[in-house]
N, C-alpha and C positions, 0 to 999 in steps of 0.2 A: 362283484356281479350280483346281480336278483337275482337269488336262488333259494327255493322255498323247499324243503321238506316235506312230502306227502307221506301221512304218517295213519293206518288203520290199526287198532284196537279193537277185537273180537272175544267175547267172553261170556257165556251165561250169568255167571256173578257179579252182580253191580259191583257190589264191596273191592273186589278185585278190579274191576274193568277202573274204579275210582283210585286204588294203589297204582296201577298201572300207567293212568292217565297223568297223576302228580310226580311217579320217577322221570318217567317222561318229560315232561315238562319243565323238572330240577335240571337236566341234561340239559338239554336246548336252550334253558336261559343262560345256563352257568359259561354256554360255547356261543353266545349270540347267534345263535341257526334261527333264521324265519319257519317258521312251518304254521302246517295244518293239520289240524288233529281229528278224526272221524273217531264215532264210538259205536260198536253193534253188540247187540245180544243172541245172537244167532245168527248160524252161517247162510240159512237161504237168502237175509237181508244184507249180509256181507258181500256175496255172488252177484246179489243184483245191483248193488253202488258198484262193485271193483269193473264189472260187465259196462258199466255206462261212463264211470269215468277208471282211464287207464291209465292213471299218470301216479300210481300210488306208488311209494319208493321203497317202505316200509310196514311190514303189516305182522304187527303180535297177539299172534292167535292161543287162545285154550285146545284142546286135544278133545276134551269131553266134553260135548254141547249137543244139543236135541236137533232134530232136523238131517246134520249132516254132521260128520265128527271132521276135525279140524286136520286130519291128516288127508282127509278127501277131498275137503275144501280146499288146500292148499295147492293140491297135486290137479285139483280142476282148474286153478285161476293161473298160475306156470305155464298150462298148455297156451294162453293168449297176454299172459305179461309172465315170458322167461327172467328177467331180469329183476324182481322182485324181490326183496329182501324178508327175512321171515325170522321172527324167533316166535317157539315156542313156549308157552307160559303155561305151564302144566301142573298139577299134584299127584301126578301118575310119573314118578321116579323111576317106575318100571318100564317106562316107554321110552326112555331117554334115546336107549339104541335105535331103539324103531323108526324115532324120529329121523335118523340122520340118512333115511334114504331118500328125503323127500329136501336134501339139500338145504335146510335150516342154516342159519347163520349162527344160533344157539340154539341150547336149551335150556332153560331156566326155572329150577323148581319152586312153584310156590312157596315155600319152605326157607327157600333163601334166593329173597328177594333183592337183596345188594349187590349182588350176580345181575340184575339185570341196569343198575345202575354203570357199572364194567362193560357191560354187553353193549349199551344203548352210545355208550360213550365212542365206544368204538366203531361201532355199524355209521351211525351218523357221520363221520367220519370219513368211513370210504363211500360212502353214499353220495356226500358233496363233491368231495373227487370226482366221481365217476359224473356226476352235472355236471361239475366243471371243465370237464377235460369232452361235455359232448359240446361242448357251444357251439353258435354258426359266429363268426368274429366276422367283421367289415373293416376292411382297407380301403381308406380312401388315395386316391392318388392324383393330382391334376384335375382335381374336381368329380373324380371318378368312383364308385363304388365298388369295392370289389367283394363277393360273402363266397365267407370260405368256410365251407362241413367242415369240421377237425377228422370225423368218424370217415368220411372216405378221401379225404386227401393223402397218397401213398408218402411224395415229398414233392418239396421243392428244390430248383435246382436254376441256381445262381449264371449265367450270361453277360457278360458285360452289364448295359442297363436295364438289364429287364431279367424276371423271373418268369421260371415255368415250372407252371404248377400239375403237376400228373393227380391223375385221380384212379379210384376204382374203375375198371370196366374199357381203359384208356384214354379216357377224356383230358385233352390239358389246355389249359390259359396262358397267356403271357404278359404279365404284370408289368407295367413300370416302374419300376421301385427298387429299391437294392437289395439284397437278400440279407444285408443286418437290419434292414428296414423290418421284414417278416418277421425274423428271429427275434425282434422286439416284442414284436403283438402274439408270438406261439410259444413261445419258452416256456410259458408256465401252464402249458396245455399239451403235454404229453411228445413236445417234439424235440431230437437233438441235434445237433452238430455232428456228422459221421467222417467231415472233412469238409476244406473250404468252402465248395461249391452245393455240398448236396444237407439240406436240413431234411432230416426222416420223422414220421410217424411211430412212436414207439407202439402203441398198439395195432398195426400194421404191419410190424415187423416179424418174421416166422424164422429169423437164425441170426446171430450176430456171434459172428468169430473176428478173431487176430488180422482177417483181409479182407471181411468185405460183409456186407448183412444181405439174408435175402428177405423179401417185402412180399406181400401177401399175392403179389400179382403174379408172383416168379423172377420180377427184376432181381438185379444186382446190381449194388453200388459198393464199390472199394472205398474201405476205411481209409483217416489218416494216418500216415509213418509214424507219426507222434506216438510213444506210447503213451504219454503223460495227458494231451486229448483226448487217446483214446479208451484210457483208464476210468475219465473224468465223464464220457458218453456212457461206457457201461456202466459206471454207478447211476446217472440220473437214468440211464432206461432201466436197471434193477429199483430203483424205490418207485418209479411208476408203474412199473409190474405190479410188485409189493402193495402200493393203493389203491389198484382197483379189484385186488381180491379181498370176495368175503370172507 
């Protein structure tokens, strides 16, 4: 899939914002990741690009910069993009703790910058995951379109020829297609097998026991007998867990 990297660098220090720019950089070739790379010297210029475009995925901010210090800035661009990834690139070792109430993904002391090499390596990582598992995917069917949110689709659920697809809020479709048909095109975007008929949203999911999982709406759907599927569901719903935390 096209999936590109939105990636800000913030820092008073050219010198730095330039180390910063090429660890960076050594990352993303070395993983074939597309991206885009912004560069600021200050936070009020930072606020005003993240304020106008909000698609930023990643943003490695300094701590001590003029204007607005980097713990401010961060904790003001959170409040309209939650989902933001952040590491701190600091020479203030003393703030390491401070930092992590503002929910950083690292911290990384100037000092030792190979730390952000590990860091970058990894963020990037669950970053694409988390693109990857938001797509809108198209089913086509008999000449037909079908676009399916992955993010509020609860599951689908297998009928003879035709699927039904529930969604948040209770909305649902009926597909013609097979439900291994689906299970082709969602597998590798966060959804499992919980038994014959019902494929689930792991991110959607708010309890998965031995009989049955409950789903973010309050439904329940009973598991398979199988313990060996159903071993095989809770591992792929535990490493999707696993990748989209920062």
């Amino acid at each position: 899939m096209n999936i590109t990297l939105n990636i800000v660098i913030c820092d008073d220090d050219k010198n730095f914002v330039e180390k910063i720019y090429d660890t960076v950089v050594e990352v993303l070739d070395e993983n074939n990741y597309k991206y885009n790379i912004v560069e600021f010297y200050g936070s009020d210029e930072l606020i005003e690009y993240c304020e106008e475009n909000k698609n930023t995925d990643i943003l490695l901010a300094d701590i001590d910069m003029p204007d607005m210090n980097g713990f401010d800035a961060v904790k003001y661009l959170q409040k309209s993009q939650p989902e933001i990834a952040v590491i701190f690139v600091s020479a203030h070792e003393e703030m390491a703790l401070q930092s992590f109430a503002y929910s950083p993904y690292q911290f990384v002391s100037k000092r030792d910058m190979g730390r952000l090499t590990w860091a970058m390596e990894n963020l990037a990582k669950k970053v694409y995951c988390r693109k990857l598992y938001g797509e809108v995917i198209h089913m086509e069917f008999n000449n037909k379109v079908y676009h399916i949110n992955v993010k509020d689709t609860l599951y689908f659920k297998g009928k003879r020829n035709y699927v039904e697809v529930h969604r948040m809020g209770g909305e649902t479709e009926e597909i013609r297609i097979s439900l291994k048909s689906v299970y082709d095109k969602v597998k590798d975007l966060g959804f499992i097998y919980v038994q014959r008929s019902y494929i689930v949203n792991c991110r959607l999911i708010r309890d998965f026991n031995s009989k049955e999982v409950l789903m973010s709406d309050g439904s329940k759907i009973s598991v398979t007998r199988s313990s060996e599927k159903r071993k095989e569901a809770q591992i792929k719903y535990g490493k999707f867990m696993r990748e989209l935390r920062w």
